[in-house]
Every structure is written in C-alpha cells, then in structure tokens.
Biotite code that builds the C-alpha atoms (Angstrom):
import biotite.structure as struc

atoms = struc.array([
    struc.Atom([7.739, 4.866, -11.906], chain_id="A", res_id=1, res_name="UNK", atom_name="CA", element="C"),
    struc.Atom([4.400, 4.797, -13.572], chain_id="A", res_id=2, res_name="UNK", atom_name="CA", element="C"),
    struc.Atom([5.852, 1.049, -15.041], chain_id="A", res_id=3, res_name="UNK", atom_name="CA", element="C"),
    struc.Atom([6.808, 0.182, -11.988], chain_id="A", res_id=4, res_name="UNK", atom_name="CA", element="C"),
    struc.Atom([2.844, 1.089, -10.657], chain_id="A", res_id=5, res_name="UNK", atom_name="CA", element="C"),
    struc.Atom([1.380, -0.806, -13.403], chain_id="A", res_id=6, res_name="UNK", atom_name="CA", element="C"),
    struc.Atom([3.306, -3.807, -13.109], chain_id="A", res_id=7, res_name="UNK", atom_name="CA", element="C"),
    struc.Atom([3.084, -4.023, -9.173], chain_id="A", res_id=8, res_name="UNK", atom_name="CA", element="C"),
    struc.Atom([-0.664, -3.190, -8.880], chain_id="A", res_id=9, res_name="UNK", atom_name="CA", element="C"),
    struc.Atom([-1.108, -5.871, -11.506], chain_id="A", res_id=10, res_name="UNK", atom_name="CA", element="C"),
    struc.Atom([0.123, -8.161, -9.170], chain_id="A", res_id=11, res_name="UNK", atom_name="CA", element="C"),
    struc.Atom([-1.814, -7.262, -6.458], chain_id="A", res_id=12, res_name="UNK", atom_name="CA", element="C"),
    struc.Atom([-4.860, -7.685, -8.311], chain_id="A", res_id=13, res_name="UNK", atom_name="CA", element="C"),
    struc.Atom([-4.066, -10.885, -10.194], chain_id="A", res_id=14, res_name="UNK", atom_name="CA", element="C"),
    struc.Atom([-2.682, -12.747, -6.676], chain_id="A", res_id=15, res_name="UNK", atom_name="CA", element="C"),
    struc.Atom([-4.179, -11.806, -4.113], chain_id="A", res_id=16, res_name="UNK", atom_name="CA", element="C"),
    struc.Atom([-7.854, -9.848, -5.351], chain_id="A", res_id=17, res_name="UNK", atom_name="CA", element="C"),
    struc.Atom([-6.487, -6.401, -3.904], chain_id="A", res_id=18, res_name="UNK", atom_name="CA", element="C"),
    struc.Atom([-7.721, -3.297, -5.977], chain_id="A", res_id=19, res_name="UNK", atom_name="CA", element="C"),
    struc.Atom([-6.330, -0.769, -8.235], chain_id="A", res_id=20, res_name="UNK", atom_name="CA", element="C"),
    struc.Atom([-6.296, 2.504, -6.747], chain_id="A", res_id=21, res_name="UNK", atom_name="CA", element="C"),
    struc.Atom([-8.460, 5.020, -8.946], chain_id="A", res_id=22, res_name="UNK", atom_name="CA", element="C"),
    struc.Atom([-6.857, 7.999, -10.890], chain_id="A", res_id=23, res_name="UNK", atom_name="CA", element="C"),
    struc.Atom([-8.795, 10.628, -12.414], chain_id="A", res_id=24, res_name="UNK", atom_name="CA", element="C"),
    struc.Atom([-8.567, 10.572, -16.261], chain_id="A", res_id=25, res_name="UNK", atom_name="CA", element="C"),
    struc.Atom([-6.580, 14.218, -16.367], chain_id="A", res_id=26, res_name="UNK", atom_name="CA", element="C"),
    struc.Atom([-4.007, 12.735, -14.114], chain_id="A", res_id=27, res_name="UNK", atom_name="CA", element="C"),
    struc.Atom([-0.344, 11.369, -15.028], chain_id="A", res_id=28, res_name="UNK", atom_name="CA", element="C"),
    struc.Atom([0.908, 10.668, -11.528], chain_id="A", res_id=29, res_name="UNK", atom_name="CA", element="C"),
    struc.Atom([4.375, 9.883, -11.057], chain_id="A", res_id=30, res_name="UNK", atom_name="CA", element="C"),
    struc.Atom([4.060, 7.134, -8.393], chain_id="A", res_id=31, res_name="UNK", atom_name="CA", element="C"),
    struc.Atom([6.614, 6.738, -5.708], chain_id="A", res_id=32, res_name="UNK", atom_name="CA", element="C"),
    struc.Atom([4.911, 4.240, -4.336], chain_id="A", res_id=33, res_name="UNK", atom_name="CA", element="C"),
    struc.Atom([2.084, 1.576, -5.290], chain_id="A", res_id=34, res_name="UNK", atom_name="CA", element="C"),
    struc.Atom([-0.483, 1.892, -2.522], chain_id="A", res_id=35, res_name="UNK", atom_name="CA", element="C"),
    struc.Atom([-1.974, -1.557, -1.372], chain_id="A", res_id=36, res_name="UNK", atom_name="CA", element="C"),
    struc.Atom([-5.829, -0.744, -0.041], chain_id="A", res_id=37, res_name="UNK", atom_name="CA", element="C"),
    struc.Atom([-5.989, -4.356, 2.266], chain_id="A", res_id=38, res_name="UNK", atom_name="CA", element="C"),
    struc.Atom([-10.053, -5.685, 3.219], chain_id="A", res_id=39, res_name="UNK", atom_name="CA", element="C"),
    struc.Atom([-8.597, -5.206, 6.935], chain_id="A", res_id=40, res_name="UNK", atom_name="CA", element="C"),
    struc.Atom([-6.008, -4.652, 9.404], chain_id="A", res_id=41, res_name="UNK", atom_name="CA", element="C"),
    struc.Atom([-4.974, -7.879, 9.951], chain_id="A", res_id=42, res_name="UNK", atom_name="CA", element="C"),
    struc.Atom([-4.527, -8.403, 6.027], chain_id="A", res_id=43, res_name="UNK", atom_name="CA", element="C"),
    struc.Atom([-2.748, -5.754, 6.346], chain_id="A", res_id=44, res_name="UNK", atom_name="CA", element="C"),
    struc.Atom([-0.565, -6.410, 9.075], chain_id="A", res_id=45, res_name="UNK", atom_name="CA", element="C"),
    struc.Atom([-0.083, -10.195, 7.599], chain_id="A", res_id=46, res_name="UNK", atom_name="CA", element="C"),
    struc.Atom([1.045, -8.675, 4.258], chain_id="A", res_id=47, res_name="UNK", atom_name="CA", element="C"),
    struc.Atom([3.247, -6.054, 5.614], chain_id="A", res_id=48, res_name="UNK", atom_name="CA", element="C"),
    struc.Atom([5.211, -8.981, 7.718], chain_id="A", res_id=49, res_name="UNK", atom_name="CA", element="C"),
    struc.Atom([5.501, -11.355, 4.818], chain_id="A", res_id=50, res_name="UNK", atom_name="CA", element="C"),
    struc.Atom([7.164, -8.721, 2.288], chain_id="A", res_id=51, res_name="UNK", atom_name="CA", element="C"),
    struc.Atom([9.150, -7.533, 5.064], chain_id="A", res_id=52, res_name="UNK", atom_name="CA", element="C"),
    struc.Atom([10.241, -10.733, 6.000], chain_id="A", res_id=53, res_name="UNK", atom_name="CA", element="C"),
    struc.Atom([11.314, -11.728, 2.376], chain_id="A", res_id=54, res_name="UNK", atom_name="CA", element="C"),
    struc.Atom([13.314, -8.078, 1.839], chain_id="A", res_id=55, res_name="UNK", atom_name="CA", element="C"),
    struc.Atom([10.481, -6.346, 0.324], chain_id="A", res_id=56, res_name="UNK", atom_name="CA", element="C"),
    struc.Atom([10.242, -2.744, 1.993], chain_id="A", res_id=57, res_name="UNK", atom_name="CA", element="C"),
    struc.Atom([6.740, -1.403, 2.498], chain_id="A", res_id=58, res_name="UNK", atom_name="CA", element="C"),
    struc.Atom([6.247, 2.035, 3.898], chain_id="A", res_id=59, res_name="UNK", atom_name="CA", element="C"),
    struc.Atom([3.114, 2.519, 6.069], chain_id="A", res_id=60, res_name="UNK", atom_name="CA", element="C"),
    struc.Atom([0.677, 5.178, 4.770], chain_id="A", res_id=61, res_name="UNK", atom_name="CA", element="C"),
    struc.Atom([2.257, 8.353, 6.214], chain_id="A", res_id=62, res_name="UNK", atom_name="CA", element="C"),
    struc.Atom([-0.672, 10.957, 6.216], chain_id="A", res_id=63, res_name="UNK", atom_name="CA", element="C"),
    struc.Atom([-3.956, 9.331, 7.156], chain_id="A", res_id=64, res_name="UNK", atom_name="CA", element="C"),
    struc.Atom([-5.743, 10.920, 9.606], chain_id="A", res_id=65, res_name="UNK", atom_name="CA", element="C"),
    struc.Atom([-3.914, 13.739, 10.963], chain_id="A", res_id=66, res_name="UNK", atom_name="CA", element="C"),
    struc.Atom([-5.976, 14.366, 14.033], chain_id="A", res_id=67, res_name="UNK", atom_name="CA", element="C"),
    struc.Atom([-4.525, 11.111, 15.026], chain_id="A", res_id=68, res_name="UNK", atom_name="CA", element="C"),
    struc.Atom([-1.090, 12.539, 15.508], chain_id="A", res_id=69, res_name="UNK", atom_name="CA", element="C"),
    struc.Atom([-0.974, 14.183, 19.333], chain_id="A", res_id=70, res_name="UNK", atom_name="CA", element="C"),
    struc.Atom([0.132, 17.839, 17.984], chain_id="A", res_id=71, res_name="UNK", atom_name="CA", element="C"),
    struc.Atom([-2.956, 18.119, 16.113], chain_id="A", res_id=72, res_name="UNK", atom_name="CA", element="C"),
    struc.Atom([-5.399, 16.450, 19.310], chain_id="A", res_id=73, res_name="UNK", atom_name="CA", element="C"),
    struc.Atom([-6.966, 20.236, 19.905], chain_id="A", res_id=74, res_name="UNK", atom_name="CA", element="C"),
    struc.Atom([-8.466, 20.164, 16.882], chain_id="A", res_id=75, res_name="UNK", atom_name="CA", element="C"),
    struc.Atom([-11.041, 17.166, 16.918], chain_id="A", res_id=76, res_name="UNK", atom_name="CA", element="C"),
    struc.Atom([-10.756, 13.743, 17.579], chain_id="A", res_id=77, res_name="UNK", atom_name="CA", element="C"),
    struc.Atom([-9.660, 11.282, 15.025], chain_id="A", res_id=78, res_name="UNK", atom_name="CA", element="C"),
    struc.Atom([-12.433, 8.692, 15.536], chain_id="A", res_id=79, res_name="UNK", atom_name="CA", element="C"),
    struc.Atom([-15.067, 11.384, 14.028], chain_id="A", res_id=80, res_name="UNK", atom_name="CA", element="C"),
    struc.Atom([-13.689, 10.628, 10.819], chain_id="A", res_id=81, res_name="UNK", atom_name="CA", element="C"),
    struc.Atom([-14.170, 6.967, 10.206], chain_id="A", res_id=82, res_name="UNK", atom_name="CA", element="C"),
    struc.Atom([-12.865, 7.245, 6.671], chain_id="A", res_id=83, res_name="UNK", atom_name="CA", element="C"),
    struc.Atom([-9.878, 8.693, 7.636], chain_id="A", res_id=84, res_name="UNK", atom_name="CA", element="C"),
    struc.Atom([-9.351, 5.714, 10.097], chain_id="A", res_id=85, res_name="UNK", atom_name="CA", element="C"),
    struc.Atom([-10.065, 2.979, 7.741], chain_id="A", res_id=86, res_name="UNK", atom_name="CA", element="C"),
    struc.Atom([-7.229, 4.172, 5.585], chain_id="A", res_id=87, res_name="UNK", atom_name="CA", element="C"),
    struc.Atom([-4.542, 4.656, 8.001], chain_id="A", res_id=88, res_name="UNK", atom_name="CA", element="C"),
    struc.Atom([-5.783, 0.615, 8.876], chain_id="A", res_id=89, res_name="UNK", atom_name="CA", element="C"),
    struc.Atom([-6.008, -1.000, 5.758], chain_id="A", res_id=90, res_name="UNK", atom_name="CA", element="C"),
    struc.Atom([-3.512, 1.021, 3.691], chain_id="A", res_id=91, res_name="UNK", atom_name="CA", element="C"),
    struc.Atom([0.618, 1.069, 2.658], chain_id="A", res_id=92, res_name="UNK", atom_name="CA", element="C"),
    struc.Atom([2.948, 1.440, 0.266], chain_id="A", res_id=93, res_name="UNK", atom_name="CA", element="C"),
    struc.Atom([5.143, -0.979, -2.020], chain_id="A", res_id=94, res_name="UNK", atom_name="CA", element="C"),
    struc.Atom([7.783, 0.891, -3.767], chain_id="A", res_id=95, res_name="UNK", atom_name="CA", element="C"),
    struc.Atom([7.755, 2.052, -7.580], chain_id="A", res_id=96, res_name="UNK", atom_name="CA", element="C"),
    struc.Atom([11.189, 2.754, -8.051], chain_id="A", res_id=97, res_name="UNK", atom_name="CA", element="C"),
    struc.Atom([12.452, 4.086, -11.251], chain_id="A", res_id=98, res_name="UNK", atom_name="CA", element="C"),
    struc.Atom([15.805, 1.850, -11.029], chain_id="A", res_id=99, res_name="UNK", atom_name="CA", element="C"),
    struc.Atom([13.520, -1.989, -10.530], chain_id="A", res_id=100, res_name="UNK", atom_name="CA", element="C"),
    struc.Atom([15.012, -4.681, -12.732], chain_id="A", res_id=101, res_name="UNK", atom_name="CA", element="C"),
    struc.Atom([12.968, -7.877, -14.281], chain_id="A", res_id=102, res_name="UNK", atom_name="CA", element="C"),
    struc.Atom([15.073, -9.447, -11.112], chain_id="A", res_id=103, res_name="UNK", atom_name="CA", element="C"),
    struc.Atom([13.328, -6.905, -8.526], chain_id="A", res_id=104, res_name="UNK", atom_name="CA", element="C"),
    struc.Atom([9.730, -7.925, -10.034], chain_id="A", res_id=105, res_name="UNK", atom_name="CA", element="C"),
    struc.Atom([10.296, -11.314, -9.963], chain_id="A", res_id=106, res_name="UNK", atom_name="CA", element="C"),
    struc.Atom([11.245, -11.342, -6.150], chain_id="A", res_id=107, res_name="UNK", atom_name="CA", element="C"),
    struc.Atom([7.966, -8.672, -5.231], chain_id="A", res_id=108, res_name="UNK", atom_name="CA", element="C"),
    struc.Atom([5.787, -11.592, -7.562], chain_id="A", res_id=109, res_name="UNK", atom_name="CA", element="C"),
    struc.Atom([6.918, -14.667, -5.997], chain_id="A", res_id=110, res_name="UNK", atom_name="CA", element="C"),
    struc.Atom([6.818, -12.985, -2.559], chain_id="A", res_id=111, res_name="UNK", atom_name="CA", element="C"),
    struc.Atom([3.120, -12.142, -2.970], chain_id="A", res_id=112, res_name="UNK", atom_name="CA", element="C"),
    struc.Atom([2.258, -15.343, -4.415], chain_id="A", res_id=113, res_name="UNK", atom_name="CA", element="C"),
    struc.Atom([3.593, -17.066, -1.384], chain_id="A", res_id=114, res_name="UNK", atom_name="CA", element="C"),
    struc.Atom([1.377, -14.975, 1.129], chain_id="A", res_id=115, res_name="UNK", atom_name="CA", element="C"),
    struc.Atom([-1.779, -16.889, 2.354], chain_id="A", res_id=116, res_name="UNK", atom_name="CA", element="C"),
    struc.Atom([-4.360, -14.492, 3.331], chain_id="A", res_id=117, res_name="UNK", atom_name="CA", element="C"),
    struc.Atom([-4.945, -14.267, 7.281], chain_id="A", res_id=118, res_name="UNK", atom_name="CA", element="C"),
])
C-alpha cells in the first residue's frame, strides 16, 4: 500500500502539479487510498469524471465535515467551518491497493496524463 501511495502521488505531482499530502515524520501509514487535494471543485469534479470514465475508481472523501450530514444539523452549521468545507470540495481518493500490477499503474498514468485541466 505505502508503494502503491508513493507511486500514485508521484504521478499526481509530476502530471498534473497536485500536492503530496503531508505525514508527520513518526508516522508509517498504511494507505488505503492516495488522497488527491484538487485547487477547486471543478478540478475536482473534471478529474473524478475522467478516471471514472477510463475505469479508474475514485472514492469521494467520506468524512469531511460532519455537520454537513443532516443527523448531525443540531449541532452547528457546516458553513462555520470553512476548512472543513474546502476539503469535502476539493478532496478524493485514488486507490492504493496492495494487489496493483506494473499493468494497473500504467492505465492510472496514462489516464492522468490524458486529463486537461478544466
């Protein structure tokens, strides 16, 4: 999994600009996913169609902001935490799988190279 990160989040940076996700120096996560942090929602939105529409399964960030989610609406409102917003908008998941062959990377690398930016 933590191959599988490397490589992936490699190509993000090296084709399309997007940013490694930070990881304190005591951590070894075990990444079941490689987030992608977009500039935007429509990036976002773009990029999520594309590697969906080649057969590259993205998962949408699944926490965010939980205030956003209607059982949790008595407890604030989800537009008083900005941050929390931005993520759930700009943020998702390409997979890390243990079991990704050279053939798996090669599809993910051409499919992102292919994707013009919004």
């Amino acid at each position: 999994r933590r191959a599988a990160y490397d490589r992936i989040s490699s190509m993000l940076t090296n084709l399309l600009g997007l940013p490694h996700v930070s990881v304190l120096p005591q951590a070894s996560p075990s990444w079941f996913g490689t987030p992608v942090v977009c500039p935007n929602y429509d990036t976002k939105r773009a990029l999520v169609t594309h590697l969906e529409s080649a057969g590259v399964q993205t998962r949408n960030y699944f926490a965010g902001n939980i205030l956003a989610h209607s059982g949790y609406a008595h407890l604030g409102r989800a537009d008083d935490y900005p941050n929390a917003q931005q993520v759930l908008k700009r943020l998702f998941f390409l997979g890390a799988a243990p079991f990704y062959q050279e053939a798996h990377f090669a599809h993910i690398e051409a499919t992102l190279a292919s994707f013009k930016t919004p």
